[in-house]
Each structure stands twice: as structure tokens, then as C-alpha cells.
C-alpha positions in Angstrom: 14.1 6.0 -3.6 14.9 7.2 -0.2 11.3 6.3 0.7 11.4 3.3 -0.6 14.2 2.5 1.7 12.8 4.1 4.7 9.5 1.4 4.1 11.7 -1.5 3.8 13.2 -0.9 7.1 10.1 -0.4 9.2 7.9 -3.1 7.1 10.5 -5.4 8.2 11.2 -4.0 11.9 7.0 -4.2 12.2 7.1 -7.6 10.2 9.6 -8.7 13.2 7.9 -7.2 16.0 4.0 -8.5 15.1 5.6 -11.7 14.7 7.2 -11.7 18.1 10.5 -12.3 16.3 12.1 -9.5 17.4 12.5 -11.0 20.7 13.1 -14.3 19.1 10.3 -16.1 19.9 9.2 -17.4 16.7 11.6 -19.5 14.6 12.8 -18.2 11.2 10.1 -21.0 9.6 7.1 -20.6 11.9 5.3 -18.5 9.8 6.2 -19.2 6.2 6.8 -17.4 3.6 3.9 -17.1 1.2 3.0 -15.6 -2.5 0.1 -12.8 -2.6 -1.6 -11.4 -6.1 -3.7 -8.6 -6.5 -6.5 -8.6 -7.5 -7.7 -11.5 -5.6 -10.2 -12.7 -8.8 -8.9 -11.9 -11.8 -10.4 -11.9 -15.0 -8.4 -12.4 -18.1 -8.2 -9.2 -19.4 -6.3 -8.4 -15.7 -2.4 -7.9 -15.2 -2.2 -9.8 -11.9 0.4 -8.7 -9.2 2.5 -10.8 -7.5 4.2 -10.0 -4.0 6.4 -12.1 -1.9 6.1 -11.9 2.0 8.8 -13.5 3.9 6.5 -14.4 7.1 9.2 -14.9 10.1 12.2 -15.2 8.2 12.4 -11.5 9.5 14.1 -13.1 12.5 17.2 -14.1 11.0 18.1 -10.5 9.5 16.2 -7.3 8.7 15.9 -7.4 5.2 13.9 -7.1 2.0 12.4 -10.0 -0.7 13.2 -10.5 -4.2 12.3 -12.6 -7.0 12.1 -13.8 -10.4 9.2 -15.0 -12.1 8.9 -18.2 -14.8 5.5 -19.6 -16.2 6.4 -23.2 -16.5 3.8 -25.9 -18.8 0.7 -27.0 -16.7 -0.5 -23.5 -15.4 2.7 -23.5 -13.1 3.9 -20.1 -11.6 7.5 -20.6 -10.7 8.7 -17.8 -7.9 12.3 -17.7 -7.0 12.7 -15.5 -4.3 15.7 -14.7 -2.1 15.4 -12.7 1.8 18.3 -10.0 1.3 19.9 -9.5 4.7 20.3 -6.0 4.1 19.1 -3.0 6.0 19.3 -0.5 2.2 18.0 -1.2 -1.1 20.8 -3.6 -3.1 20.3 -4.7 -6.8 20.4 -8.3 -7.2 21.1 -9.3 -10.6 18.2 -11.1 -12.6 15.9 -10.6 -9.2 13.3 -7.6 -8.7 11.4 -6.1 -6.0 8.0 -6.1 -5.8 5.0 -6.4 -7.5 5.6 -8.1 -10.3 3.0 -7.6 -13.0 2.5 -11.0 -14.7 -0.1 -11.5 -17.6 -3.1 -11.3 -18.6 -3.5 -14.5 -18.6 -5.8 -17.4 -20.0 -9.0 -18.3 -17.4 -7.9 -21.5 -15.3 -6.0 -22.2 -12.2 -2.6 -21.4 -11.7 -0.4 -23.0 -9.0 2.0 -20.7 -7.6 5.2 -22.4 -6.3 7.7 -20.3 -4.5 11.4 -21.2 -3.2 12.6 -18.6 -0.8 16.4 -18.3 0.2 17.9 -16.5 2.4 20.8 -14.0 0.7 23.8 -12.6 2.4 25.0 -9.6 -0.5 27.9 -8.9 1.6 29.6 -12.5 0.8 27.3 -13.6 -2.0 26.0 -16.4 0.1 22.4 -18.1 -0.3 21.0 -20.5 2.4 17.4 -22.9 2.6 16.6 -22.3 6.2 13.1 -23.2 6.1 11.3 -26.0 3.1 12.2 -25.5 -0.1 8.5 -25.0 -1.6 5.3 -23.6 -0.7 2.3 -23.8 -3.1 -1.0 -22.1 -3.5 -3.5 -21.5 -6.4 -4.6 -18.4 -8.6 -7.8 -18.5 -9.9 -8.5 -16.8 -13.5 -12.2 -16.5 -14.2 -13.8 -15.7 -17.4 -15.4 -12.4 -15.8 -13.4 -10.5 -13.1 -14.5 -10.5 -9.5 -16.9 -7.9 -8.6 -15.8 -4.8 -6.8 -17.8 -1.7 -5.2 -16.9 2.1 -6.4 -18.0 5.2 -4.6 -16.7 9.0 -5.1 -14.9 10.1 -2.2 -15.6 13.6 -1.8 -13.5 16.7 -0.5 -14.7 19.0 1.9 -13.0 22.8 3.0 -13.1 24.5 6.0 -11.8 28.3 5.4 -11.3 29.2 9.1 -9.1 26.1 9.6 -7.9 26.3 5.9 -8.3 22.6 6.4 -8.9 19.5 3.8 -11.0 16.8 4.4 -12.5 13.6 2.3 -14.8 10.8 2.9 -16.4 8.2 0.8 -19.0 7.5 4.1 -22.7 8.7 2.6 -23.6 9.9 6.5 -21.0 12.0 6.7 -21.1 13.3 3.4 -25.0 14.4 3.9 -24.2 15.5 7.9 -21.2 17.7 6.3 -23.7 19.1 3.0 -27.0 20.1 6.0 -24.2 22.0 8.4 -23.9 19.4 11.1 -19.9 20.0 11.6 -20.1 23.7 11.2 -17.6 25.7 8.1 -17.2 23.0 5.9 -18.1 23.3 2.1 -17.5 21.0 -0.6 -14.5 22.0 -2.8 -16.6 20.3 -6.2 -14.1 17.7 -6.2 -14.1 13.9 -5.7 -12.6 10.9 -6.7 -13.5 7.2 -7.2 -12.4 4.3 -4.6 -13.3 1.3 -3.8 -15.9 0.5 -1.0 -14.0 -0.7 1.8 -13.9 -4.7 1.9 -15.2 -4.8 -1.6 -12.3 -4.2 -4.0 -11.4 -8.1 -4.6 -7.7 -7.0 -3.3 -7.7 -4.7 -6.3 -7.4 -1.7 -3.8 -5.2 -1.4 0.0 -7.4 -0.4 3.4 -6.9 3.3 3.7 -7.8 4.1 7.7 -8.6 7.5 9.0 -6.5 8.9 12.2 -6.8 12.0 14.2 -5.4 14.3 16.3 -8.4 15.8 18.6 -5.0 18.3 20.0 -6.9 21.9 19.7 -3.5 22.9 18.0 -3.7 20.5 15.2 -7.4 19.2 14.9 -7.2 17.2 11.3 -7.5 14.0 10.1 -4.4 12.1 8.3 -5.5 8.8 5.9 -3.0 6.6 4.7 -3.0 3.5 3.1 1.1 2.7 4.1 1.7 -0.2 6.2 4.8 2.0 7.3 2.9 5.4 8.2 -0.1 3.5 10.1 2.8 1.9 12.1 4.6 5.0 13.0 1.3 6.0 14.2 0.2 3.3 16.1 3.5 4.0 18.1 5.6 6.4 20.9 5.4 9.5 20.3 3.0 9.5 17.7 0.3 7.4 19.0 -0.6 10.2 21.8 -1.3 12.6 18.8 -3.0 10.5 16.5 -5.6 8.2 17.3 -7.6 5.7 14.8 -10.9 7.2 13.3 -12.0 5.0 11.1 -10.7 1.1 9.9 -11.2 0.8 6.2 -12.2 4.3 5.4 -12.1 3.0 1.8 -9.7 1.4 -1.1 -7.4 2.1 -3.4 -4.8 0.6 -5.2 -1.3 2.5 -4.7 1.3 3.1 -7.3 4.6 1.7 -8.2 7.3 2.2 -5.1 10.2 3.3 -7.3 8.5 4.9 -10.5 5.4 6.4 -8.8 3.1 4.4 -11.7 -0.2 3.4 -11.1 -2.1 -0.2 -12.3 -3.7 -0.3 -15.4 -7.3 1.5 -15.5 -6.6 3.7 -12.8 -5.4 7.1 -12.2 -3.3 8.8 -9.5 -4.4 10.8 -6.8 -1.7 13.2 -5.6 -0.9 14.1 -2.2 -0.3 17.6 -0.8 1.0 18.3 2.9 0.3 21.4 4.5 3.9 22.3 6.0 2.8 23.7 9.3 2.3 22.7 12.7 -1.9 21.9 12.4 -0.5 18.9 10.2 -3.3 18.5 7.3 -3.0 17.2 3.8 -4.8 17.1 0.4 -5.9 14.6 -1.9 -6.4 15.2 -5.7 -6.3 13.8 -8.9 -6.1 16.9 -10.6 -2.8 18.2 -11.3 -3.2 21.5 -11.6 -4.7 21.6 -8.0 -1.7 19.6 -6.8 0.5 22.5 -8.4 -1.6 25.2 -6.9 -1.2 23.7 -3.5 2.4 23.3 -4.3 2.8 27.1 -4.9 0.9 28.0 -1.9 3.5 26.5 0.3 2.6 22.6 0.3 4.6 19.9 0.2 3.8 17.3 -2.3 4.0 13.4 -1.2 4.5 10.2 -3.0 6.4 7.6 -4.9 8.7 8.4 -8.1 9.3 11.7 -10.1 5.3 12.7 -9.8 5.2 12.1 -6.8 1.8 10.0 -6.5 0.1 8.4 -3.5 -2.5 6.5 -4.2 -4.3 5.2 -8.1 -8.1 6.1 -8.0 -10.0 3.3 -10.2 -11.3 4.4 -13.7 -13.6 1.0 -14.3 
């Protein structure tokens, strides 16, 4: 949960600074507030996810969204959403963070209307600061949109003791015929989605990193929140961007840790010492083993699980 709260806080500071709200230059309505699903053709055998993004309502008051869902007649999507002015996680009674997993549902279009408020849980108080509505449609096909699945496959370097993975099938075969000298695959893999072929099914996971002799690894993250830190004082002189859209995968559940419906989670490891390097598994047992060596395993709820490899 403390994670959780940690992302809320930098989603929302980045929300406010890409916006240029931070320094107030954008109004609390100039970019509205908008309704996104995952994935972005479903097929009626999907669960479709809804999230709620508050645009630059981030001006008035660092905060977080949430909302209740109600399917009203004529294909309608109802979202009532409320912009809690609140640095730390608060319940809201009746309201939930997000996603929301809604359906399956029947092949047609859906229009999705959300009301957004602004909600002060200190006094109780709820304000309209921007229009009350904003529409948009979800389209539910008889067949699913198509997606693209590769293996993403791990590679080991003994005299760095050093992980590394790539879906990219040039460096796969440069890394198999001894082009980057000590690195042998490990025999593991695990599905992902091409990058820019996952119908929104899966997040952009980008590749960073840090040429300094002393730490020489690559970090890939598929966090909003971590590529910011990043991409920022002091860490942006360590780490520099590798790769945009290395590939995609869908990520689990921000307060249990549970992963989307046909897919499976891939567990992160952290190394512990100064040559910052992780691992990236879906086998359990390996996660353990890296545990016991002295890693430090990463992720959302009591599994700890970062990412949810696709199984269709």
C-alpha cells in the first residue's frame, strides 16, 4: 500500500508538471478529464478496464481519482468520479480506485459518460469546477482486436552476475553468436506483447541504462512513476533511455498484486548492491532462489508481482 501511495503522489506531481500546471499555466479545465479502457478492442468474452484521468484538474490540488460505475439502458456507461484533494490514499465510501473491471459484455457500442467533481475529504465538500459531462464510445466487437506475442528472453552474464531480457530478435541472435561477450541464455523466457501491438491490452515497458563502469545494467520498467524518477535530477545522469517500447505487458492490480484474466505474473527481483541490476521471472521458485541469495523482491500486493505476461 505504501507504494501505491508513493505513485499517487508523483503521477500527480508529473500529471501537474507535463501539464504546465504546476506553475499555473493551464486552468483546472484545459485539459479535461477523460475515461480510458483497456483493451482498446474488446471482444465479448473480454473484462474491459476502466480508468479515470483527471487531465489538469491536477492544478487545483494534488490528488487522486475515484469512481463508481453504473450500466444504465441504451449501452450507457455511467462514471461518477470525484478528484480527492489528498496527498495519501483515503477511502471514499461507495467510490474505488482504479481499474475498474466491468463486463464481459454484449458486442455493440457503449457510450461512456463521466461526471468528475472535485472532493475536499477534510470537510466533505464536492465542487463542479469544470462541465459536468464528457462522453466517448467503447466499441465491443464480435472477435477481439488483434495483438502481437513474442517470448522475451533472459540472458546471464557470470562475471557481472548480471540479468538481462529482450524480446528484440537482433539482439537475441547478436547475444546467442557472442557479439556482446559472457552472456548465456538462462533457458528462460516469457511472453509479451510486441511493442505497439497489444490493442492497449499491455503498458510500454522502455529500457534505461547506466553506461557508469560501476554499475553497467539495464533497468525496464513499465511505471509511469519509475520512468519519471528517471527522466529526472539526480537520476537522469545515471540512467539514460535505451530503448522506447522495448515491449508490453499488462501490470497487475496496485493494491492486491493480481493480474488480468489470461495472464500470468512475472516477478521482479532487485539485486541489492551498488551495480543496480534486476530479474524478471515467472517462475516462482526462481523468484525464491533469488530471494535467498540476497535479492529483493519488487511489486504490488502480498506476492509481490510486477508485471502479468499474456497466456493467449
Amino acid at each position: 500500500m505504501r507504494l501505491r501511495r508513493l505513485l499517487t503522489v508523483i503521477i500527480s506531481a508529473a500529471l501537474a508538471f507535463l501539464s504546465g500546471t504546476a506553475s499555473g499555466l493551464v486552468p483546472p479545465c484545459a485539459i479535461a478529464p477523460f475515461v480510458d479502457w483497456t483493451p482498446g478492442h474488446p471482444g465479448p468474452a473480454d473484462i474491459v478496464q476502466l480508468s479515470v484521468l483527471p487531465g489538469s484538474l491536477v492544478s487545483i490540488g494534488y490528488g487522486f481519482a475515484v469512481f463508481a460505475v453504473e450500466i444504465r439502458p441504451d449501452n450507457v456507461i455511467f462514471v461518477d468520479a470525484l478528484w480527492v484533494l489528498s496527498s495519501v490514499s483515503v477511502e471514499v465510501p461507495g467510490y474505488r480506485q482504479d481499474p475498474y473491471a466491468l463486463g464481459p459484455l454484449p458486442p455493440g457500442t457503449y457510450t461512456v459518460k463521466l461526471s468528475m467533481r472535485t472532493y475536499d475529504p477534510a470537510s466533505g465538500a464536492t465542487a463542479y469546477p469544470c462541465a459536468d459531462s464528457y462522453s466517448s464510445s467503447i466499441p465491443v466487437g464480435t472477435v477481439a482486436g488483434p495483438v502481437g506475442i513474442a517470448s522475451v528472453v533472459e540472458f546471464y552474464n557470470a562475471t557481472l552476475d548480471h540479468y538481462f531480457i529482450t524480446q528484440d530478435a537482433k539482439e537475441i541472435t547478436d547475444l546467442d553468436n557472442g557479439v556482446h561477450v559472457g552472456w548465456q541464455r538462462t533457458g528462460q523466457a516469457f511472453p509479451a506483447y510486441v511493442a505497439y501491438q497489444s490493442d492497449r491490452r499491455g503498458r510500454r515497458v522502455d529500457r534505461y541504462y547506466a553506461a557508469t563502469p560501476s554499475i553497467n545494467s539495464h533497468f525496464l520498467t513499465g511505471l509511469f512513476a519509475e520512468s519519471i524518477a528517471l527522466e529526472y535530477a539526480p537520476l537522469v545522469d545515471i540512467w539514460r533511455i535505451e530503448v522506447f517500447g522495448a515491449f508490453e505487458i499488462a501490470l497487475p492490480d496496485a493494491s492486491t498484486g493480481e493480474c488480468p484474466l489470461t495472464t500470468i505474473p512475472v516477478y521482479r527481483t532487485w539485486n541489492n548492491r551498488p551495480d543496480s541490476n534486476h530479474r524478471y521471472t515467472t517462475d516462482r521458485a526462481t523468484r525464491d532462489f533469488m530471494v535467498a541469495r540476497g535479492h529483493i523482491a519488487e511489486g504490488f500486493g502480498p506476492d509481490a508481482v510486477a508485471m502479468c505476461a499474456p497466456t493467449t
